[in-house]
Biotite code that builds the C-alpha atoms (Angstrom):
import biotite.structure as struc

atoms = struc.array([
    struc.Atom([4.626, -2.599, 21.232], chain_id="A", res_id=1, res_name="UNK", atom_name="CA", element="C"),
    struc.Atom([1.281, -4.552, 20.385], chain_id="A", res_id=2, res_name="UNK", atom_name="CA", element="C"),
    struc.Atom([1.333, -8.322, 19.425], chain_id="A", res_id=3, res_name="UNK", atom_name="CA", element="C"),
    struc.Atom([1.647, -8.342, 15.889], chain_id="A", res_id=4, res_name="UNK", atom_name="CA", element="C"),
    struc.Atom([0.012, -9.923, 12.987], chain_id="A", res_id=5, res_name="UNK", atom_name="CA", element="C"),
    struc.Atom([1.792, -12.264, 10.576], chain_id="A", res_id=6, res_name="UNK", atom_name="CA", element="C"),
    struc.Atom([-0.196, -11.135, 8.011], chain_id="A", res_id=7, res_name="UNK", atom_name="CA", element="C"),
    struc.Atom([-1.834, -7.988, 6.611], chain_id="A", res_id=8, res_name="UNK", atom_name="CA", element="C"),
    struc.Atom([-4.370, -6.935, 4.047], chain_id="A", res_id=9, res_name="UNK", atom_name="CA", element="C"),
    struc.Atom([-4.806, -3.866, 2.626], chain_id="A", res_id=10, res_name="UNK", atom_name="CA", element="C"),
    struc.Atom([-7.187, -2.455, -0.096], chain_id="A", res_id=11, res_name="UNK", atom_name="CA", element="C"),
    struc.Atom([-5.914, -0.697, -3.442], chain_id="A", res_id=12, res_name="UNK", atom_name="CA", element="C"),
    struc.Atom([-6.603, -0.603, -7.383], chain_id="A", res_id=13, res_name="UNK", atom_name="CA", element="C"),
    struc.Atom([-5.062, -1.395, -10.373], chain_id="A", res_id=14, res_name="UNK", atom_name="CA", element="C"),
    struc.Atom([-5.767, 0.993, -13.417], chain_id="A", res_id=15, res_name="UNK", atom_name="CA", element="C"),
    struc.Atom([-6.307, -1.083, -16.884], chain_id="A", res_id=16, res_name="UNK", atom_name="CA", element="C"),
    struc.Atom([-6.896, 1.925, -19.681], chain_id="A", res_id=17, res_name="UNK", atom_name="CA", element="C"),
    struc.Atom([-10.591, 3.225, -18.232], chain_id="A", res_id=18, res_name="UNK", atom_name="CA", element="C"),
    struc.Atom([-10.932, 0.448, -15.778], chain_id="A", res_id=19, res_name="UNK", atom_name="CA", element="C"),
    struc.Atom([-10.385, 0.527, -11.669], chain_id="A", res_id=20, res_name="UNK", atom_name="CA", element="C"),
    struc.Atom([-9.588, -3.140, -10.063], chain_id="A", res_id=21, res_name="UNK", atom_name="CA", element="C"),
    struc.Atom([-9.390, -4.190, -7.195], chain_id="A", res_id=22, res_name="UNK", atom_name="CA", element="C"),
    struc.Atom([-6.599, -5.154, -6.256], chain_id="A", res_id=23, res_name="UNK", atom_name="CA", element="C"),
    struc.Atom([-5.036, -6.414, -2.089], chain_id="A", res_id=24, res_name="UNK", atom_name="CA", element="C"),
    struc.Atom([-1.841, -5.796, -0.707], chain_id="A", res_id=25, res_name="UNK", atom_name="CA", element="C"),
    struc.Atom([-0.545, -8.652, 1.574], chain_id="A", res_id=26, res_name="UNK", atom_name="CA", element="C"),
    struc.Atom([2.003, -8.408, 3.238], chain_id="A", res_id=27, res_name="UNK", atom_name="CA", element="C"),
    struc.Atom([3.647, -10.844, 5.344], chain_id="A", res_id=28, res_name="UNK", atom_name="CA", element="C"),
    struc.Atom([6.349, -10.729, 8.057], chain_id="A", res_id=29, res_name="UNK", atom_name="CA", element="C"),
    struc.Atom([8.369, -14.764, 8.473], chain_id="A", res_id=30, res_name="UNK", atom_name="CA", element="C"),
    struc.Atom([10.878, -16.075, 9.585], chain_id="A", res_id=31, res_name="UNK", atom_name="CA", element="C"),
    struc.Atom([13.806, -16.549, 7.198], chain_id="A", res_id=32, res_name="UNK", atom_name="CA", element="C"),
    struc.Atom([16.711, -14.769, 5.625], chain_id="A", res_id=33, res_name="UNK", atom_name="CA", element="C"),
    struc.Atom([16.055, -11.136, 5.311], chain_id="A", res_id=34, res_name="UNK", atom_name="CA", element="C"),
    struc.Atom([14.750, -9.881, 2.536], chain_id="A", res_id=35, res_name="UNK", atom_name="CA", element="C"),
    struc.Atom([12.040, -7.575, 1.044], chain_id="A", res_id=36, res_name="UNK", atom_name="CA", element="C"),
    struc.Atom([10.391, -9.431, -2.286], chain_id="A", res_id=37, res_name="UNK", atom_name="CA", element="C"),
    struc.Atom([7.474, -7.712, -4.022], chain_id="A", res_id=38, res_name="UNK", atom_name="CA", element="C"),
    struc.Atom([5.672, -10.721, -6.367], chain_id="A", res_id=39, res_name="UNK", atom_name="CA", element="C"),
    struc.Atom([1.977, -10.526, -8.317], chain_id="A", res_id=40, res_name="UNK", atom_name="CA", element="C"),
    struc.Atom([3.511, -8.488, -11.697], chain_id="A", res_id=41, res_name="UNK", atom_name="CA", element="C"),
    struc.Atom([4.782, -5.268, -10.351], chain_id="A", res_id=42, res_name="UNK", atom_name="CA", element="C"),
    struc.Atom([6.195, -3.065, -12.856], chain_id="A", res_id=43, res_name="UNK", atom_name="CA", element="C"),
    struc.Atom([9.573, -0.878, -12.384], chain_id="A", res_id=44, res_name="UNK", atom_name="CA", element="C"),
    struc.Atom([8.266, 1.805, -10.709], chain_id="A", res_id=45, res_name="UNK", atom_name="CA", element="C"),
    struc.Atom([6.376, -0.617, -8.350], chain_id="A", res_id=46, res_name="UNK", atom_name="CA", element="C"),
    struc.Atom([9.752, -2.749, -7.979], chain_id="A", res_id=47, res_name="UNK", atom_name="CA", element="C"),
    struc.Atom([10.883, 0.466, -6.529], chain_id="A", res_id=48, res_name="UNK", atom_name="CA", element="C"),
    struc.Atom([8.319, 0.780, -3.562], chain_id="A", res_id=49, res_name="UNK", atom_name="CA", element="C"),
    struc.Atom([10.791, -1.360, -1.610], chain_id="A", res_id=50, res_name="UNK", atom_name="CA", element="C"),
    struc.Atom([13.162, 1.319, -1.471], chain_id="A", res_id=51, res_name="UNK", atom_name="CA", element="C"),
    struc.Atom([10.588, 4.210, -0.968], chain_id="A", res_id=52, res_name="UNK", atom_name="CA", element="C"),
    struc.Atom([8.681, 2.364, 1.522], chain_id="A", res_id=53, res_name="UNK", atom_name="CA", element="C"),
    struc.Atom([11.569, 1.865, 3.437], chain_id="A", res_id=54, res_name="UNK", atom_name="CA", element="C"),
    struc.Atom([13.021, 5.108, 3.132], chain_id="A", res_id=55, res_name="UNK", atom_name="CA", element="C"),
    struc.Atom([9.972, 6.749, 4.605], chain_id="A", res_id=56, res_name="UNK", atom_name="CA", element="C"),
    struc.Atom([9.979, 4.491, 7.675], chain_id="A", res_id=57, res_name="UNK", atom_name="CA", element="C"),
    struc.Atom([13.645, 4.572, 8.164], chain_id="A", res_id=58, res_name="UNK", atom_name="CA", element="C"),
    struc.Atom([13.407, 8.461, 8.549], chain_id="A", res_id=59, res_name="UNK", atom_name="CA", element="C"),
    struc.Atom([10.093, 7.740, 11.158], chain_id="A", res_id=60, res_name="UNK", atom_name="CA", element="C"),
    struc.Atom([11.719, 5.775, 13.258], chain_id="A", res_id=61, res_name="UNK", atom_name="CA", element="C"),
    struc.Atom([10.618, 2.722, 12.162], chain_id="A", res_id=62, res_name="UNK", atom_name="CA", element="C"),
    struc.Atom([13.692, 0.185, 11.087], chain_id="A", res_id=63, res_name="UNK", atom_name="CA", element="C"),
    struc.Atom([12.304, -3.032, 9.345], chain_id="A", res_id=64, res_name="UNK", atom_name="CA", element="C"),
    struc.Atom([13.112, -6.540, 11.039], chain_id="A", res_id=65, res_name="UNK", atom_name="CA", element="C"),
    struc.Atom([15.650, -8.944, 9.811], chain_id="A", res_id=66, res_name="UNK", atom_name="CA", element="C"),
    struc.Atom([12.924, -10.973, 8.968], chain_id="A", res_id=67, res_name="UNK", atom_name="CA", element="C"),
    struc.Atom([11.763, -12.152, 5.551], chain_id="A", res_id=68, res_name="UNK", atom_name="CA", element="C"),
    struc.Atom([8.551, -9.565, 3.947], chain_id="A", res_id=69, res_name="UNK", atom_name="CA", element="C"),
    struc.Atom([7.154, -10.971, 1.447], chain_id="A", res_id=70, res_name="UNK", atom_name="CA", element="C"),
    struc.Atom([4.346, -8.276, -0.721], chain_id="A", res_id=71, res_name="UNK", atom_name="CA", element="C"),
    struc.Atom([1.833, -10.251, -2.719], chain_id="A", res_id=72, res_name="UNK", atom_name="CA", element="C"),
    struc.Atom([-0.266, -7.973, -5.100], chain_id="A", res_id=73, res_name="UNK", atom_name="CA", element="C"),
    struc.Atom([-3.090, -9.649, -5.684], chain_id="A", res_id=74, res_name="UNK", atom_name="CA", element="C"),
    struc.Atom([-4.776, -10.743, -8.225], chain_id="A", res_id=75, res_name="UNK", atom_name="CA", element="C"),
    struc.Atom([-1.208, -12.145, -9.397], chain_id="A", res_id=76, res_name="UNK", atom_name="CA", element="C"),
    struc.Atom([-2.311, -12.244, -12.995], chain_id="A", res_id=77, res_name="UNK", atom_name="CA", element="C"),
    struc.Atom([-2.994, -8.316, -13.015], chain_id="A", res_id=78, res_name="UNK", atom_name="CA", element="C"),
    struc.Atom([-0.163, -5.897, -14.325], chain_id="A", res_id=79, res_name="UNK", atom_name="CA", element="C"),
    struc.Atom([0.744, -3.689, -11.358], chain_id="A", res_id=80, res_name="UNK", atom_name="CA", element="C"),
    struc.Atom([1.834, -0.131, -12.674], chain_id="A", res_id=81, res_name="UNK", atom_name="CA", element="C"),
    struc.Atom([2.672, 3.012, -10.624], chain_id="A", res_id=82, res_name="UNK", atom_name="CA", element="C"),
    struc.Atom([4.286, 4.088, -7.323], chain_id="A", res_id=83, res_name="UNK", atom_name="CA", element="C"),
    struc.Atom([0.513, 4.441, -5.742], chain_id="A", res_id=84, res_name="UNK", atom_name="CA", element="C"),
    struc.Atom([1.409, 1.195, -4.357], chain_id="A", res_id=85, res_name="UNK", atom_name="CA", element="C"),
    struc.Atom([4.003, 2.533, -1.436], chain_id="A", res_id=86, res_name="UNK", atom_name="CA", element="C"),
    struc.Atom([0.879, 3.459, 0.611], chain_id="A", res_id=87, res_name="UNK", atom_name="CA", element="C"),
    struc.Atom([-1.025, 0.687, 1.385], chain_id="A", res_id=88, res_name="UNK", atom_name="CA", element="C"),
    struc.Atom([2.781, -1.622, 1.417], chain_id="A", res_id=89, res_name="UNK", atom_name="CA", element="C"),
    struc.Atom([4.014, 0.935, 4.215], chain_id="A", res_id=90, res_name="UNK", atom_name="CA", element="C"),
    struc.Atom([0.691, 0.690, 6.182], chain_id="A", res_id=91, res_name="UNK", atom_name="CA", element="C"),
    struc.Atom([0.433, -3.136, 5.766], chain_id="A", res_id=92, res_name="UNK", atom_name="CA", element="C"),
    struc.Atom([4.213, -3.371, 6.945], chain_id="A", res_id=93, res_name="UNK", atom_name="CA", element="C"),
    struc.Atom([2.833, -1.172, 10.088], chain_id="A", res_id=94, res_name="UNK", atom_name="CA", element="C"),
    struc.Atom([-0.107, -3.748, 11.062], chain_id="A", res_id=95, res_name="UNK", atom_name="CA", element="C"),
    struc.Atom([2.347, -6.312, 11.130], chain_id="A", res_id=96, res_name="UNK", atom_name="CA", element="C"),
    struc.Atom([5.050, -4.834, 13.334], chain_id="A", res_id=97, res_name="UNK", atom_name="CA", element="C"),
    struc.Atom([1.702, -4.200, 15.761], chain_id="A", res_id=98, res_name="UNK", atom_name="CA", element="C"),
    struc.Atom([1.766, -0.244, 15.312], chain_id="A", res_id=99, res_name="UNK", atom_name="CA", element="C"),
    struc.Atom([-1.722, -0.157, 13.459], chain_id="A", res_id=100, res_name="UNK", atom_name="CA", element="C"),
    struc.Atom([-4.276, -2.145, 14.566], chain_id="A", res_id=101, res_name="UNK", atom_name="CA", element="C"),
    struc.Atom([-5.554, -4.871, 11.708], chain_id="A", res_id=102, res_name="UNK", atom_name="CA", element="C"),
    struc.Atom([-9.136, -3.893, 11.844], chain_id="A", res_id=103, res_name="UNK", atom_name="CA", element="C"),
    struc.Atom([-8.141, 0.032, 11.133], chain_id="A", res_id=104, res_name="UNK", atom_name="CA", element="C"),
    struc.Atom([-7.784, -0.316, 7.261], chain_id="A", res_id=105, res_name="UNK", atom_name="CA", element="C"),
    struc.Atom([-10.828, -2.944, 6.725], chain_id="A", res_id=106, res_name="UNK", atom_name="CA", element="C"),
    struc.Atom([-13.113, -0.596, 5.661], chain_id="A", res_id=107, res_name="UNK", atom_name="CA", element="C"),
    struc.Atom([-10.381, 1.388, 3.297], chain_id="A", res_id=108, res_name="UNK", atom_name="CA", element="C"),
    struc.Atom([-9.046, 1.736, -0.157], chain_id="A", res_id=109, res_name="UNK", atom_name="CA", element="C"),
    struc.Atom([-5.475, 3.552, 0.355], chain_id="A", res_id=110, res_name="UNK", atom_name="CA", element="C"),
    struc.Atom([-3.280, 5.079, -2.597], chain_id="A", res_id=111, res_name="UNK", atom_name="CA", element="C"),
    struc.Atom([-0.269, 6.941, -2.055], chain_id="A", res_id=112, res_name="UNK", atom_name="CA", element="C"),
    struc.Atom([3.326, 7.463, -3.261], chain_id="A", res_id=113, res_name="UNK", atom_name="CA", element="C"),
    struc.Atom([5.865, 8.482, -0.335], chain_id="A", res_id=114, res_name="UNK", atom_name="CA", element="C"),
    struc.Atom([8.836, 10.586, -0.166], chain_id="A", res_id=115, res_name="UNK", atom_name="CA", element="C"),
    struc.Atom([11.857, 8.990, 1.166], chain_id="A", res_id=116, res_name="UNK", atom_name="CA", element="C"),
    struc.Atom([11.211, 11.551, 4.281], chain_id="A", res_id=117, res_name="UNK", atom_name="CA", element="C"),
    struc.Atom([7.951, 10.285, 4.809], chain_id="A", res_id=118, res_name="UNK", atom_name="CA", element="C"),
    struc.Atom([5.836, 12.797, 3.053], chain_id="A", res_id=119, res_name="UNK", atom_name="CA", element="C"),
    struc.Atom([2.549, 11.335, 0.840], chain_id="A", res_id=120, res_name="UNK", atom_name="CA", element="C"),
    struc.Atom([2.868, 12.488, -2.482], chain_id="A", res_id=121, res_name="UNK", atom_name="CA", element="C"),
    struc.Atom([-0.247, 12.756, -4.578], chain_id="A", res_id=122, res_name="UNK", atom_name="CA", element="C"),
    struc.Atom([-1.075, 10.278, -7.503], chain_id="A", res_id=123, res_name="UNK", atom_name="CA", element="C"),
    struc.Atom([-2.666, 9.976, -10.577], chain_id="A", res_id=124, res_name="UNK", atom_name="CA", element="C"),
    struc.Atom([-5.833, 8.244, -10.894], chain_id="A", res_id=125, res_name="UNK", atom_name="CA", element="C"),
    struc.Atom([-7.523, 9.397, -7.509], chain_id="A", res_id=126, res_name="UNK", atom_name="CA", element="C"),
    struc.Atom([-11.155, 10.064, -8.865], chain_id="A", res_id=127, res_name="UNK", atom_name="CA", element="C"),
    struc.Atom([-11.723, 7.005, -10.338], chain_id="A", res_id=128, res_name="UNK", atom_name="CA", element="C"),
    struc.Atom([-10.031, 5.207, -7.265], chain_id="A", res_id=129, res_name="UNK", atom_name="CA", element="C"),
    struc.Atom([-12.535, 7.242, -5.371], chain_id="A", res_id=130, res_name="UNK", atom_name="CA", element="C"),
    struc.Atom([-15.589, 6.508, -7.206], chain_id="A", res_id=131, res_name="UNK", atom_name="CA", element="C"),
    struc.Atom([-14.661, 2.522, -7.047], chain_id="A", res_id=132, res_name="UNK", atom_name="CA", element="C"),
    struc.Atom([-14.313, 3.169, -3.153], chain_id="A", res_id=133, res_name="UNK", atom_name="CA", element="C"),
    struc.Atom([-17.552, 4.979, -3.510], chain_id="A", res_id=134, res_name="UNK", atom_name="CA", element="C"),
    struc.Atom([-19.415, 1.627, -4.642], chain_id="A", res_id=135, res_name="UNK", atom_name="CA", element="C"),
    struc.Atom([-17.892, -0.912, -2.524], chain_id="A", res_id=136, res_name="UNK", atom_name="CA", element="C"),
    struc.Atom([-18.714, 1.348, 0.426], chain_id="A", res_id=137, res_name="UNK", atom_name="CA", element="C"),
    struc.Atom([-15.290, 2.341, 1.718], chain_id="A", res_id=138, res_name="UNK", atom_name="CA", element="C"),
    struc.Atom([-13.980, 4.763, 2.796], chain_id="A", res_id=139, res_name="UNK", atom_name="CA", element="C"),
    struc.Atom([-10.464, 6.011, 1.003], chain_id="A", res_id=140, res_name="UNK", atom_name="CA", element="C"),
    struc.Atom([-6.869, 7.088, 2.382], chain_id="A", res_id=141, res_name="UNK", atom_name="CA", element="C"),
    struc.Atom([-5.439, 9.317, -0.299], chain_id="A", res_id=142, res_name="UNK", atom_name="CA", element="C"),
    struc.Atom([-2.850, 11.934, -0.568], chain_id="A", res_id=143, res_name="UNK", atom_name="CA", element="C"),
    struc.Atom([-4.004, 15.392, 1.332], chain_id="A", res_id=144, res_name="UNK", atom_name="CA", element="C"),
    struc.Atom([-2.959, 16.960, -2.374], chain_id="A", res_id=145, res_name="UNK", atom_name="CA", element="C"),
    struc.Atom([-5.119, 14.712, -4.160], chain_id="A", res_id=146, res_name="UNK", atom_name="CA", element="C"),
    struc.Atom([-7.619, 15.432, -1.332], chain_id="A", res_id=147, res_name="UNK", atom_name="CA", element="C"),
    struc.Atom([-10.170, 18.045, -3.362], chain_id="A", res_id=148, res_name="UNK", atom_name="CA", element="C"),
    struc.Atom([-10.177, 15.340, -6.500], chain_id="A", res_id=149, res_name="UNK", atom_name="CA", element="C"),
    struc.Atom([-11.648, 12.663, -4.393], chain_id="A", res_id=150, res_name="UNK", atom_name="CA", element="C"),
    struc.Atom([-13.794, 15.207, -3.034], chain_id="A", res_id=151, res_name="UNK", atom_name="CA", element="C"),
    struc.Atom([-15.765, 15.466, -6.030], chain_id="A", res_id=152, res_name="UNK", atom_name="CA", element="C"),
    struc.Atom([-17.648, 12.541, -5.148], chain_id="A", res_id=153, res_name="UNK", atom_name="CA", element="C"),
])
């Protein structure tokens, strides 16, 4: 296994009514009591991810550390709504076990709900998340199903 990172980033959005914003996933792997705490305003269905995310990694392979991972949604004073959130928390939680390197989700804006078998499961909200990845010049990680909508850009 690679030498892991005790921090990850990844890029997302936040829908308000019409508008996209930005919004980063960090997650963090420390040392501490175990537990899995999601803070920065998530909703119920976001509140949820923790179970989702590690549903789908359990039935990969991929058992979470007894380690403290802490999710920060960020900004904190944004309302967090929706399970398109499980992506980028599973793929952040993979950086910092060192199975994906850090630099491979820089340059991406990821949205994705997953199946407690590890399936991605499309989301709402896709074209305008593409079009906002469209004008900050990244490229997007999206459900295959929601594939064709954010090919319309």
């Amino acid at each position: 296994m690679a030498p892991t990172a005790t921090m990850a980033r990844v890029r997302t959005v936040a829908f308000a009514g019409l508008e996209v914003r930005d919004v980063d996933v960090e997650v963090q792997l420390a040392s501490g009591l175990p537990a899995f705490t999601l803070v920065g305003l998530p909703d119920k269905a976001l509140a949820e991810s923790r179970e989702r995310v590690r549903g789908a990694l359990g039935t990969l392979g991929i058992s979470l550390p007894p380690k403290r991972i802490v999710i920060n949604l960020a900004p904190a004073d944004l309302a967090k709504e929706g399970s398109h959130f499980d992506l980028p928390i599973a793929l952040g939680l993979l950086v910092v076990l060192g199975l994906l390197p850090p630099a491979s989700l820089e340059q991406h804006l990821v949205l994705g709900e997953l199946a407690l078998d590890g399936a991605i499961r499309p989301v709402q909200g896709v074209l305008p998340a593409a079009l906002a990845a469209s004008e900050r010049r990244l490229a997007m990680i999206c459900p295959g199903d929601s594939g064709g909508e954010a090919a319309w850009l």
